[in-house]
Every structure is written in structure tokens, then in C-alpha cells.
C-alpha positions in Angstrom: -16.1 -7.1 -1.7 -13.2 -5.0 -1.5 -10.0 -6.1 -0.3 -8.6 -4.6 3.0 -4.8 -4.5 3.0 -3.5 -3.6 6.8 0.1 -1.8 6.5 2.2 -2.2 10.1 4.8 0.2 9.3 4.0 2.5 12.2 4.1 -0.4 14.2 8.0 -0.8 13.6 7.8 3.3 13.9 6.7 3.2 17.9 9.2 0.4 18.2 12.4 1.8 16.3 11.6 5.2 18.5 13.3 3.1 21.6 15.0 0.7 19.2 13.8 -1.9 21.1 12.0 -5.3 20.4 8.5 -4.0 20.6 5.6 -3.3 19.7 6.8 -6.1 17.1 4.6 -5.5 13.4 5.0 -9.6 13.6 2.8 -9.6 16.2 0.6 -6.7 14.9 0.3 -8.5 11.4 -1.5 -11.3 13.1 -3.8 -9.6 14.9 -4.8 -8.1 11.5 -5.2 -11.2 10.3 -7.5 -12.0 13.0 -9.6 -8.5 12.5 -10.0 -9.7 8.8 -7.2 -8.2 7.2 -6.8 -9.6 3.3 -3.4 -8.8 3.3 -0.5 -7.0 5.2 1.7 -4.1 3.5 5.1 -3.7 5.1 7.5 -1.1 3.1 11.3 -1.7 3.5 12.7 1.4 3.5 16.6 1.8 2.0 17.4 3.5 5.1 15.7 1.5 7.6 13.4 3.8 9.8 10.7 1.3 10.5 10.2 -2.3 9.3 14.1 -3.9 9.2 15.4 -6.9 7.4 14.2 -9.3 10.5 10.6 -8.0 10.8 10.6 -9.4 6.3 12.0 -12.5 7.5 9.8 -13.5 9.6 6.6 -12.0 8.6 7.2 -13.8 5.3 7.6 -16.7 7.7 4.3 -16.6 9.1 1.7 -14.4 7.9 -1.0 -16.5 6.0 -3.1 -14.0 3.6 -1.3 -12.5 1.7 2.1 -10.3 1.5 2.2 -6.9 0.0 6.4 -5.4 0.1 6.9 -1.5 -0.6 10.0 -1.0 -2.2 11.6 1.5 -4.1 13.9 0.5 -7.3 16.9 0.0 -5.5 19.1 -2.9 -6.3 19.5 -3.9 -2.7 15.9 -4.1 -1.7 14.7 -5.6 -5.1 17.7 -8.6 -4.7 15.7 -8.9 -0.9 12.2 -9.5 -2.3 13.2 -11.3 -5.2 14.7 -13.7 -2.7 11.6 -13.9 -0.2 9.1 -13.7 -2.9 6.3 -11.9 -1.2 2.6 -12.2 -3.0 3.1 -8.6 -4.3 5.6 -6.0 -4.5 4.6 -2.5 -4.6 6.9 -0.2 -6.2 7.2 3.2 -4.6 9.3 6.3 -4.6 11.7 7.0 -1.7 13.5 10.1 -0.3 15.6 10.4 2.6 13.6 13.8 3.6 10.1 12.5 4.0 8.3 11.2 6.9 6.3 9.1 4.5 5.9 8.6 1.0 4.8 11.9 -0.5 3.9 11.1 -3.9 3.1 8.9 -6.8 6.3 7.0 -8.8 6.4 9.3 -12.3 6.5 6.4 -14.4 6.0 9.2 -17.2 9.3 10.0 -16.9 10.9 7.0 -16.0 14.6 6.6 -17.2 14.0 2.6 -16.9 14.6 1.4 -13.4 10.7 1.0 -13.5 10.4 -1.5 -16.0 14.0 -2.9 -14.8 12.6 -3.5 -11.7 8.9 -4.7 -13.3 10.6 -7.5 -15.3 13.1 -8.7 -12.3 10.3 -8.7 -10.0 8.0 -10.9 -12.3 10.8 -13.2 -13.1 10.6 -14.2 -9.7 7.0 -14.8 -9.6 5.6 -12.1 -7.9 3.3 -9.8 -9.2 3.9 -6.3 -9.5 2.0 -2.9 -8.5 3.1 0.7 -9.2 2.2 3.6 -6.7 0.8 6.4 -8.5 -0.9 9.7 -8.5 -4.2 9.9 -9.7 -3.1 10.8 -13.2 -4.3 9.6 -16.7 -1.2 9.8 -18.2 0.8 7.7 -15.1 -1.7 5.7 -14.9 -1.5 4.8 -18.7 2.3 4.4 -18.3 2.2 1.9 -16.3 -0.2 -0.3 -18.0 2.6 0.5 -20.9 5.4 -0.9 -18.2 3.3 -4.0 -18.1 2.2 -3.2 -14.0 -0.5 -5.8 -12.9 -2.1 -3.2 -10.6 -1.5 0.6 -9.9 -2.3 2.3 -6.2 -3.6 5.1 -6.4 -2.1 7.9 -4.3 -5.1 9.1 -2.1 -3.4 11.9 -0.3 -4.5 14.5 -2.1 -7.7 13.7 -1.4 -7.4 12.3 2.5 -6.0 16.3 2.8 -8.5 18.3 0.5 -11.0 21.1 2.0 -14.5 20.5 1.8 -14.4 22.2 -1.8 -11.9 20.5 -2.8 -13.2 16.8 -2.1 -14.9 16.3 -5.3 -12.5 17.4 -7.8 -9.8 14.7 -6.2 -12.5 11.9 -6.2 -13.0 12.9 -9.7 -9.3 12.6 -10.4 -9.2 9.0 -8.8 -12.2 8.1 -10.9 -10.8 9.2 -14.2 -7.5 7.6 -13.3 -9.4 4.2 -11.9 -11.3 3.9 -15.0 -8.0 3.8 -17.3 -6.6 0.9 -14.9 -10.1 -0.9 -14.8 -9.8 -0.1 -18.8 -6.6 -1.7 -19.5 -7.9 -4.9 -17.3 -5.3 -4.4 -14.3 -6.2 -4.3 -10.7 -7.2 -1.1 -8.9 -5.7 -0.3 -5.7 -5.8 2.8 -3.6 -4.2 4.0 -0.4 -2.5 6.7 1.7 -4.2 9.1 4.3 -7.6 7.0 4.5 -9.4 6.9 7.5 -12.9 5.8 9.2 -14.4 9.4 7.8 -12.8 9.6 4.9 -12.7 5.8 3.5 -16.3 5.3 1.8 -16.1 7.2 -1.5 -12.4 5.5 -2.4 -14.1 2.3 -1.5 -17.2 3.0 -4.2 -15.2 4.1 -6.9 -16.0 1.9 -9.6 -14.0 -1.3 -10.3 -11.7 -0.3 -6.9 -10.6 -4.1 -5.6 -8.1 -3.3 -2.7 -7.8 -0.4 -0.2 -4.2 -0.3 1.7 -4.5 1.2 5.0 -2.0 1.9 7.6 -1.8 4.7 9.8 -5.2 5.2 10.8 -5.9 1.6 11.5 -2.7 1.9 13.8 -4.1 4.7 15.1 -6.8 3.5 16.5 -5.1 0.2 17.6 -3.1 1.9 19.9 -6.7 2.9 21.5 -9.2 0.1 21.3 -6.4 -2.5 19.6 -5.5 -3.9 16.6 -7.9 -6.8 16.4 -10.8 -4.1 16.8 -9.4 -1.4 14.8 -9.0 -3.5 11.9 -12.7 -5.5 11.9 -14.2 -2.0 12.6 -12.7 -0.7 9.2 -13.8 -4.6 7.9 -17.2 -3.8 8.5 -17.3 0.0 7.1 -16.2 -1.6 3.7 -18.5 -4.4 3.9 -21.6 -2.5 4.6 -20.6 0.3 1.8 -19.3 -2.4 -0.7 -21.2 -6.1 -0.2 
């Protein structure tokens, strides 16, 4: 069965619009939960735009599957999940320009904050995951780094044309088969929706889809409890 991993940033986005105390992505995480979310991604930016300091706090505090923490290798955000230990961390790139992440980390040419940040995190117990295009050659540096999973960035593909749709699930299955290869978990995430989940979700040896913005999405229409057990039941019926 794969494993559904519900990310309430854009939650804290609607909220830190009117940088006010709601919608709260505390409240959001649980209703996941209830949906049949396996886990909750929540990505502390360095500059703040959505989830802040609190919402970590207290979702560590009280969400009961388990805890996925985007961070980039900053010393700052690092020293914060080293101290509230989440189940994962998931290491990604940041820039200030972006609306969201845009791209895999390029562990290729990685100058060692990677595996700085690799080796702190794991001191601390929690295990670590490395967002990264669907590239052989990243995906095979991070294995080197000692990751314990890699996410696959699924952009490319959640935007392809209709020609183009095969030749990016291609690239995710190349890259999957080196992670599946090297015996480290396979996740995958960014831009999936209810069209466009399915193939991701087949690709061999895939354990864990991260999914954020559509499942928001649709929350604000039918609800989070809803939106997320309707996107529990696509991947059951496609992956038993």
C-alpha cells in the first residue's frame, strides 16, 4: 500500500495572507489524520511565509502518524528539528524568489552542507530524505551521502504536455529503480493531483507519495477530511 503523506503548508499560506490565527494547519493536520493520512509534511521555510515556529511546536505536540519537516541546510532550521525530532526530515532547496520549491537539491554538486546536515540530522535520531530531480546521477549521490530515502521531484511531470508525459515517467522510473537498487526508500511529490497521481503511485518499488496543494485544494471545496480519504481511496484501488 503506498503511503499518503498530506503537506498543510498552504494551509498556513491562506492564514499568513491576513496574518491571522486561522485556517490553523494544526487543525488541518488532524483532519488529515482522520481522512487516512500516513503522515503530515510541514516545510519551515528560512523566511517564514507559511508554517512558523508555533505551528512545529505544536504539531510536533500532537499529530500521531508520523512527522515529515522540509528544511533546507540552514543552521538555524536544522538546530530547530534536531531539537523537536520530527520522524523525518526532508532536506530541500530554498530561494527567497520562488513561490514554491522549484527543483531538486543537486547533491551532485554539493560543497558539503548535504552530508553536514545528513550526519547532524541522524545524530539526533531522525531519519533523513533528500528532495531530488528525477536524475540517475542525484539520485546515486545521495545514496553516496548515506540518505535513507530520496523524493522524487514530480513537477516536471505534474506540468508535461500529453507528449511529454511518458518520457518524465520514464525519468522517475530510471531514477526510482537506482533508489529501490541501493535499498533506500522511494518517495515522490510535488504538483500531483487526482488526474495526475496513478502512474507515480505504480512506479515500481514507490512507498510514499507527498501531497499538498491539490489535496488543499480541494479541502477548501468539499473539506479536508474528504479531500484527503478521496485521494486514500485513488491509491488504494490503483495500489492494494
Amino acid at each position: 500500500m503506498i503511503e499518503l503523506g498530506v503537506n498543510v503548508d498552504h494551509v498556513a499560506t491562506v492564514r499568513q495572507a491576513r496574518r491571522t490565527y486561522e485556517p490553523d494547519p494544526v487543525v488541518a493536520a488532524a483532519l488529515a489524520e482522520q481522512g487516512g493520512a500516513d503522515g503530515i509534511t510541514f516545510h519551515l521555510r528560512e523566511d517564514r511565509r507559511h508554517i512558523q515556529q508555533r505551528d512545529v511546536e505544536v504539531l510536533m505536540q500532537t499529530v500521531t502518524v508520523k512527522t515529515n519537516l522540509e528544511i533546507a541546510c540552514a543552521p538555524e532550521v536544522l538546530q530547530i528539528a534536531c531539537r523537536v525530532r520530527p520522524t523525518w526530515a526532508l532536506l530541500v532547496p530554498e530561494s527567497r524568489q520562488e513561490v514554491t520549491t522549484e527543483g531538486g537539491l543537486n547533491v551532485l554538486g554539493d560543497d558539503g552542507r548535504v552530508g553536514d546536515a545528513i550526519d547532524q540530522l541522524k545524530q539526533h535520531g531522525i531519519l533523513v530524505s533528500l528532495f531530488v530531480d528525477p536524475d540517475v546521477d542525484q539520485v546515486k549521490a545521495a545514496v553516496d551521502l548515506g540518505a535513507q530515502a530520496v523524493e522524487l521531484h514530480t513537477g516536471p511531470y505534474a506540468l508535461a504536455g500529453p507528449s511529454e508525459t511518458d518520457r518524465e515517467l520514464d525519468r522517475l522510473r530510471a531514477a526510482g529503480e537506482v533508489a529501490s537498487g541501493a535499498g533506500i526508500r522511494l518517495h515522490a511529490g510535488h504538483g500531483l493531483n487526482y488526474v495526475n497521481v496513478r502512474p507515480v503511485a505504480k512506479l515500481p518499488d514507490m512507498v510514499e507519495l507527498n501531497i499538498g496543494h491539490a489535496i488543499v485544494s480541494r479541502a477548501v471545496m468539499v473539506g479536508m477530511r474528504d479531500a484527503v480519504a478521496e485521494m486514500r481511496r485513488i491509491l488504494d484501488v490503483c495500489c492494494p
